[in-house]
Structures are given as structure tokens and as C-alpha cells.
C-alpha positions in Angstrom: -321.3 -132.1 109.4 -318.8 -133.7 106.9 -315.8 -135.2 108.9 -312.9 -134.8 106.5 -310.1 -135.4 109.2 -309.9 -137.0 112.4 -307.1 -137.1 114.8 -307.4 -140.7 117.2 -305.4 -140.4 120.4 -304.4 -144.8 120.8 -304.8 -145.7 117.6 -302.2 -148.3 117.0 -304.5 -150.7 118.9 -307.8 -152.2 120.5 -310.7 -150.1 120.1 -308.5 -147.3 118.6 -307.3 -148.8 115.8 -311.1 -149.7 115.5 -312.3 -146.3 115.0 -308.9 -145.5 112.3 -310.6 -148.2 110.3 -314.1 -146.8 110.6 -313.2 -143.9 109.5 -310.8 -144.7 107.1 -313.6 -146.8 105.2 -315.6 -143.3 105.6 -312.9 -141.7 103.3 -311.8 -139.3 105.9 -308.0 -138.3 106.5 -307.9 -139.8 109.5 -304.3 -139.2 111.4 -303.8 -141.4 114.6 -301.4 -140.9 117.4 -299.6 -143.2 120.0 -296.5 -144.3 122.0 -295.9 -146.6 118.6 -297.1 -146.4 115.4 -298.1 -150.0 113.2 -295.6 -152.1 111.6 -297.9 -153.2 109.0 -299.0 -150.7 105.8 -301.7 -148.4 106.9 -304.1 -147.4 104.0 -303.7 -144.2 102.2 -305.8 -142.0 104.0 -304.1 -143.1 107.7 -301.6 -141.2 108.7 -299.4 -142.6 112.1 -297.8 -139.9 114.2 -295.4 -141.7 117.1 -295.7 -139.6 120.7 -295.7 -140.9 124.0 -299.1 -139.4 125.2 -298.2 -140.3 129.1 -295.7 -137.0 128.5 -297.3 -133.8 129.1 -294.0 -132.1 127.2 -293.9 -134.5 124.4 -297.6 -134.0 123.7 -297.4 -130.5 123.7 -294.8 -130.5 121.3 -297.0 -132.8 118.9 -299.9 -131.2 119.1 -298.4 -128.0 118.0 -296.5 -129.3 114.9 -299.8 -131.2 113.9 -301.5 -127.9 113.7 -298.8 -126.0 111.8 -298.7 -129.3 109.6 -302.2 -130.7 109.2 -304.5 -127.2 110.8 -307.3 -128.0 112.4 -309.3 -131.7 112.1 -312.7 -132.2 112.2 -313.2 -134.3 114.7 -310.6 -135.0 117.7 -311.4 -138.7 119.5 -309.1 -138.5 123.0 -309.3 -142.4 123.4 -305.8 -143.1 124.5 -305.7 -145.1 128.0 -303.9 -148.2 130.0 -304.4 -149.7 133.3 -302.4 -149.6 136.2 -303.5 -152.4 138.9 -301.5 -152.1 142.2 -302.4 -151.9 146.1 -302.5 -148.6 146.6 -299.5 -148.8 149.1 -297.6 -150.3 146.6 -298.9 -148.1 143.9 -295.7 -146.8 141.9 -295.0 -142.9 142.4 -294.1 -143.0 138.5 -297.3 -145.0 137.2 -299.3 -142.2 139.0 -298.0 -139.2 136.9 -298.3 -141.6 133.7 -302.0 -142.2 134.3 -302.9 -138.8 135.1 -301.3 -137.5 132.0 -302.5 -140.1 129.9 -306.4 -139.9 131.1 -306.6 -136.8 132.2 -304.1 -134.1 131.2 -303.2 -134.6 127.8 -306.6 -134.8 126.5 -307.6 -131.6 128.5 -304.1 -130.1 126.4 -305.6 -131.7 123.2 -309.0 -129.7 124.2 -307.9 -126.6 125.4 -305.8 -126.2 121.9 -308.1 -127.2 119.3 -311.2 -126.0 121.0 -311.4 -122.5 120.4 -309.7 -123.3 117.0 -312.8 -124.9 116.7 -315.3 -122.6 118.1 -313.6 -119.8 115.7 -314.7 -121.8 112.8 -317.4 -122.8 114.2 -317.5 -126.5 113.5 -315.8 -129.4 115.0 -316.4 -132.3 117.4 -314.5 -133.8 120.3 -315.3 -137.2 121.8 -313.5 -137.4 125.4 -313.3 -141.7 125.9 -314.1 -141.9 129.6 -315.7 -145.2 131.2 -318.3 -147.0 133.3 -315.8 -147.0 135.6 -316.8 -143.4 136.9 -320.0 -145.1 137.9 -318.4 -148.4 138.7 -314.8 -148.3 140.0 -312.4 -150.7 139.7 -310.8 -152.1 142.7 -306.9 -151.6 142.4 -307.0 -149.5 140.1 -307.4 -145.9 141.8 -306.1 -143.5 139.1 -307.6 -145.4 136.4 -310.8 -144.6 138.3 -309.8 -141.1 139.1 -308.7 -140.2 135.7 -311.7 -141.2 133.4 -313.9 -139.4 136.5 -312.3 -136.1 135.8 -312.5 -136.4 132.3 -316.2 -136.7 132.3 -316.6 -134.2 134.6 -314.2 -131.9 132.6 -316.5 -132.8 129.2 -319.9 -132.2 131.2 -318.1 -128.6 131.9 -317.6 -128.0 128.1 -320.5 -128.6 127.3 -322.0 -125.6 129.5 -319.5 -123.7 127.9 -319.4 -124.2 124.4 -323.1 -124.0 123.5 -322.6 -124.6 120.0 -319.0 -125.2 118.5 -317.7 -127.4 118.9 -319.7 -130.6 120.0 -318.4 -132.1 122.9 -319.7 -135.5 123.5 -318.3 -137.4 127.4 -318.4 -141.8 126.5 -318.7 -143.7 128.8 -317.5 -146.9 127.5 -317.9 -149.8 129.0 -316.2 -153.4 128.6 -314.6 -154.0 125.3 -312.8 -157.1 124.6 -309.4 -156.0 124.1 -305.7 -156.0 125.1 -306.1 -153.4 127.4 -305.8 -155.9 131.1 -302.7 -157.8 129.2 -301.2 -154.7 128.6 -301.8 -152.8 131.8 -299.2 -152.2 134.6 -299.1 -154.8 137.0 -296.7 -156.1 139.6 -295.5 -159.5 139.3 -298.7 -162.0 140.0 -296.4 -163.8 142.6 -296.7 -160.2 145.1 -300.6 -160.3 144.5 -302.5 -160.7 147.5 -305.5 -162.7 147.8 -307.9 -160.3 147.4 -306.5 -158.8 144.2 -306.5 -162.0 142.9 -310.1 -162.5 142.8 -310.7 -159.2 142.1 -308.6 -159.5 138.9 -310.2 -162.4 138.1 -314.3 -161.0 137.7 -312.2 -157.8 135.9 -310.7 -160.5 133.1 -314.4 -162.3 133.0 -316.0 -159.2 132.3 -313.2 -158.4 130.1 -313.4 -161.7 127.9 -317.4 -161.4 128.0 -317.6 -157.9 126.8 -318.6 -156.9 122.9 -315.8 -156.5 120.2 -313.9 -153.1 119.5 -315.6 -153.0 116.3 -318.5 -152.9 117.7 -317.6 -150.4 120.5 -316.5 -148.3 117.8 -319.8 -148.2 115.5 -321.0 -147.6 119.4 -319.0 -144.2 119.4 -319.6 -143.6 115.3 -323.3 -143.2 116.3 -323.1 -141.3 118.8 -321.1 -138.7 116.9 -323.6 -138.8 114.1 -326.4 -137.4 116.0 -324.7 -134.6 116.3 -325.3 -133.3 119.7 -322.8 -132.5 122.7 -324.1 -134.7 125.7 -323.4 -137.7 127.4 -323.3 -141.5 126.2 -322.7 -145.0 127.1 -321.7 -147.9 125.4 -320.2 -151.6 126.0 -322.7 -154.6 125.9 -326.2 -154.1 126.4 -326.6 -154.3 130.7 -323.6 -151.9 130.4 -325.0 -149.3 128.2 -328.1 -149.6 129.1 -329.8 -151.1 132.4 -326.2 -150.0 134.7 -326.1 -145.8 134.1 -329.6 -145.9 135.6 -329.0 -148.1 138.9 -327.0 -145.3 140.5 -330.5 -143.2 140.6 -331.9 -146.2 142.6 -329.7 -147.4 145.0 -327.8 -145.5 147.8 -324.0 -145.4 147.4 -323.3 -147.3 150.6 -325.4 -150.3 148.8 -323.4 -149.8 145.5 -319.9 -150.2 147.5 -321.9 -153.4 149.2 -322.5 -154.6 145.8 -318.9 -153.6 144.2 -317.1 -155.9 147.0 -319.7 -158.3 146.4 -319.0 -158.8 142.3 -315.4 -159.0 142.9 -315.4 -160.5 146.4 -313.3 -157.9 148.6 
């Protein structure tokens, strides 16, 4: 299939702005949408759309105008995402509505509009971002967790459905060396009790060990070019490889053993 224009969720940064680059080079009309749009000149074939994606109304609202502007793309890539790292007793009521619309709701919105758009024409591919961390979840960070879960699970249910168009494809990313722990929601470190302390430590090693966005993103690139709905992983090589298949091997009371083990709970 011939992707002639893409619509990135995040793509102002990170990994996103990895993939607008990808495919810009590719030639496609790639159109990219978050909270803020770049400063700097974008090249010709990259068009910025400014939403705030945490919004269930405001997405909504874009996603319609970017149909009656731009029709249908090629390819839709729901990568937008942020942390939220709290206590859960501390957990802020309004970072729990932004993190399920942001992981979890608007991209099913994205999908359930330009699906059977899609299916109609009967070509078109959407990659749903999800993460490791539906395996592996990250301590303190509950919805985070939660979201990227139902995502997947969402994704493995479209691909029952739609048997053919479009191609649904759930990736599980893992680490990717990026802004994403600087930038996530966090209480002051001064409230932070011991325990998330360490535990934010091994999340920042991992972080500043993991592979580049770039190379994240040629990750996701080939798994799009096989075109085939199904179920991927990515992120350094244990990640992507050797950690999806421990799960099958180990009982889930040793994994929760091993998870307060790694970041000392």
C-alpha cells in the first residue's frame, strides 16, 4: 500500500516528531497533531494542527474539520501520551480524566471515525502506540498502566473485527530515550516518599539506557510495512524481544515478586 498521508497524534516531540520526519523523507503528506505545534519551519509536506488531545470535546471537533479539510489519510499513528507519577492517594482527580482521554479515549474517537471510512474504501492502516507497560507496569503510575492496557486490548478487538480494512496493528513500545519522564506530571520531589524515589530512579535508568526515537520509529515503520494487522513490540533488544515471552513462563505472583524487586518496593 502507498501511504500518501499520515495523521501523527504527538508529533511536536520525542518519538512523534520521529515518525513526522520518517515520513516526511518518504514524500508523504504527513499532518501531525498536538497540544502545541513547532516553533521552527516544518518542511513542505508537514502540516501542524494545534489541539489539546487530553480533551475529548476538542478532539472531536478536530477530527471532524480534518476530514471535511484533508478526507481520509492513509495511515492514522495514535502515538500521543504523558505520564502521570503520583501515590495513588495523592493521585490528582483532574490528571485521571487527562490520562484516560489522552491513552485511551481519544484514540478510540480517532478509530471509531476513520475506521469505517477506511473499511469503505477499503484501504488504510492504524497503528494504536501502546507499551511494555501492559506486560510490565509501572509503579506510580496507575493510569498510565491502565490506559495503554485498554488500548491494546481495544486494538486486539479490531483486529477480530476488521478482517481486512483497514490494518490495525497494537505496539507495544518499549523504553525510548526521550522527554517523556521530564515532562510527565509529578508532585514536587520534596512530597516523594521513599519508595517512589527509588522507584523513579530504575524508571529514569531504564529511561536514559533505552534506544533513540529514531530508531523506535524505523521500529514502528517496519512493522507497518509488512502489512499485516497483529501485534508488535519494540524498544531495545531484551525489551522487544526476550521480555513479551517471560509472561508465558513465569506465574504472575513471581512477576509482581520480580517488579518490586527491579524497582525495590
Amino acid at each position: 500500500m502507498k501511504i500518501r498521508k499520515v495523521l501523527i497524534t504527538g508529533g511536536s516531540r520525542g518519538m512523534g516528531l520521529s515518525l513526522v520526519n520518517l515520513f516526511e523523507k518518504q514524500s508523504a503528506e504527513v499532518h501531525t497533531v498536538s497540544r502545541t505545534v513547532p516553533i521552527k519551519p516544518l518542511a513542505g509536506n508537514v502540516f501542524p494542527h494545534e489541539c489539546d488531545l487530553s480533551s475529548q470535546a476538542a478532539s472531536e471537533k478536530f477530527i471532524n474539520h480534518f476530514l471535511d479539510e484533508h478526507g481520509v489519510p492513509d495511515l492514522l499513528i495514535n502515538n500521543a501520551g504523558s505520564g502521570a507519577f503520583f501515590d495513588w492517594a495523592n493521585f490528582p482527580m483532574e490528571e485521571i480524566s487527562k490520562q484516560i482521554n489522552l491513552l485511551f479515549s481519544v484514540p478510540v474517537l480517532f478509530c471509531r471515525k476513520l475506521a469505517p471510512l477506511m473499511a469503505e474504501r477499503q484501504s488504510g492502516v492504524i497503528l494504536n502506540l501502546t507499551s511494555l507497560a501492559t506486560l510490565y507496569p509501572l509503579p506510580y503510575m496507575p493510569l498510565y498502566n491502565a490506559g495503554k492496557t485498554a488500548l491494546s486490548s481495544f486494538t486486539q478487538s479490531m483486529i477480530l473485527e476488521y478482517k481486512a480494512y483497514p490494518t490495525f496493528i497494537d505496539f507495544r513500545m518499549g523504553d525510548v530515550k526521550t522527554d517523556f519522564n521530564k515532562v510527565s506530571a509529578k508532585p514536587i520531589q520534596e512530597k516523594w516518599s521513599d519508595p517512589m524515589k527509588r522507584a523513579w530512579y530504575q524508571i529514569e535508568k531504564q529511561l536514559n539506557h533505552a534506544p533513540s526515537p529514531e530508531k523506535a520509529a524505523n521500529q514502528i515503520f517496519d512493522a507497518i510495512s509488512k502489512g499485516d494487522s497483529g501485534l508488535y513490540y519494540g524498544g531495545g533488544r531484551f525489551q522487544s524481544k526476550i521480555a513479551p515471552l517471560l509472561p508465558r513462563f513465569i506465574s504472575s505472583k513471581f512477576l509482581n515478586k520480580a517488579l518490586r524487586f527491579i524497582y525495590r518496593q
